[in-house]
C-alpha angles and dihedrals in degrees: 000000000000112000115242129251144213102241096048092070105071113065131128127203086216113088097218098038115122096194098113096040096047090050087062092054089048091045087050096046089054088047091056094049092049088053083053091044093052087041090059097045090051091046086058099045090048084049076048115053086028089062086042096055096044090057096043076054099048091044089053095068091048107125116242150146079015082149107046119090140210120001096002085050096051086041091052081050096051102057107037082058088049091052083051091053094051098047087059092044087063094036085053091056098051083053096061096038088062086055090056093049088054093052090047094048080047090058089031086065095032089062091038085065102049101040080058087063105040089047090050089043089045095039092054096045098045085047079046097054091040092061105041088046081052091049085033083062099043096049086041083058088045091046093055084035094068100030073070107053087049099053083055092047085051095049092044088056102050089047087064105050082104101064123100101211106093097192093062084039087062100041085053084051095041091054089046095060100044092047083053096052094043084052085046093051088033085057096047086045091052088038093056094049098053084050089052097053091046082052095043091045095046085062093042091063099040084057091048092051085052093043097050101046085044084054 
C-alpha cells in the first residue's frame, strides 16, 4: 500500500475551484504563527533562566558562615560555589535558548519569502485557469451555437432544391457554406481553447505538487 502524502489530499473536481489551494495557504499561515508562538515561549524562558542565574549569581557572593572554621567553612564554600555553578548553568542556557530563537526568525523569514513566491505564482495561474475555463465555455456555447444555425442554413437549403429560381438557390448555397465555415473556425476555436486549459491546469497542478511538498 502506497503511504499517503501530503500533496495527494487536496484535489477538486471543479476546475475553478481554489480549496485545496487555499488550504495550503491557511496550513502554511498556522504554520507561521506556531513558529511565533514558539519564538515568544522560548524569549521568556530564556528572560527566565537569564534572571535565575543572575540571582543564583548574585546569592553566591553573599557573605555566610565567614566565621566558622574547618568542615562547616569548606561546607559554606561548597555550596555557595555550587549555587554559582548553577546560576551559569542557567545563564548559559539562556544563552543558548537566544541562539535557537535566531535560527527559528531565520527560517520564519526564509519561509516568509518563499510562501510570497509560491502565493504570487499560485494566485496568477489559478486567475489564469479561471479565465480561460471561463473563454473555454463561451467558445464551447458559440461553437453549438453555430453548429445550429448551420444545421438551419442546411435544411433550408434542402427544402429548396425544388425552386426554379437559381439566384435565391445560390444565395441559400451561399448562406450554407458560410454558416459551415463559421461552425468549422467556431470549432478550432473551441478546440484550441480546450488545448490551451489542459495545458494551463497541467501546470496548475504541477504547481500545486511543488507548492505542497515545499509547504
Amino acid at each position: 500500500m502506497r503511504e499517503p502524502r501530503f500533496r495527494d489530499n487536496f484535489w477538486s473536481t471543479d476546475i475553478t475551484s481554489s480549496i485545496g489551494y487555499d488550504n495550503l495557504i491557511q496550513h502554511m499561515n498556522d504554520g507561521r504563527k506556531t513558529c511565533k508562538e514558539l519564538e515568544d515561549f522560548i524569549k521568556q524562558r530564556a528572560s527566565i533562566e537569564e534572571k535565575y542565574g543572575k540571582e543564583l549569581m548574585s546569592l553566591s557572593k553573599k557573605v555566610c558562615g565567614q566565621n566558622e572554621l574547618n568542615t562547616l567553612k569548606r561546607a559554606f564554600d561548597v555550596f555557595k560555589q555550587q549555587t554559582e555553578n548553577v546560576g551559569l548553568l542557567h545563564i548559559q542556557l539562556a544563552g543558548s535558548l537566544r541562539e535557537e530563537i535566531k535560527k527559528l526568525e531565520e527560517f520564519r523569514e526564509k519561509q516568509k519569502d518563499q510562501r510570497k513566491k509560491l502565493e504570487h505564482c499560485m494566485e496568477n495561474l489559478h486567475k489564469q485557469k479561471t479565465v480561460f475555463f471561463k473563454k473555454t465555455i463561451e467558445s464551447k456555447k458559440t461553437y453549438e451555437q453555430k453548429c445550429k444555425e448551420k444545421d438551419e442554413a442546411e435544411q433550408i437549403l434542402n427544402r429548396s432544391s425544388g425552386i426554379s429560381n437559381s439566384k435565391q438557390q445560390d444565395k441559400l448555397q451561399s448562406k450554407a457554406n458560410q454558416s459551415k465555415q463559421i461552425a468549422e473556425d467556431a470549432d478550432r476555436t473551441y478546440q484550441q481553447n480546450v488545448s490551451t486549459l489542459e495545458k494551463i491546469q497541467e501546470e496548475w497542478q504541477n504547481e500545486h505538487i511543488r507548492t505542497c511538498e515545499v509547504g
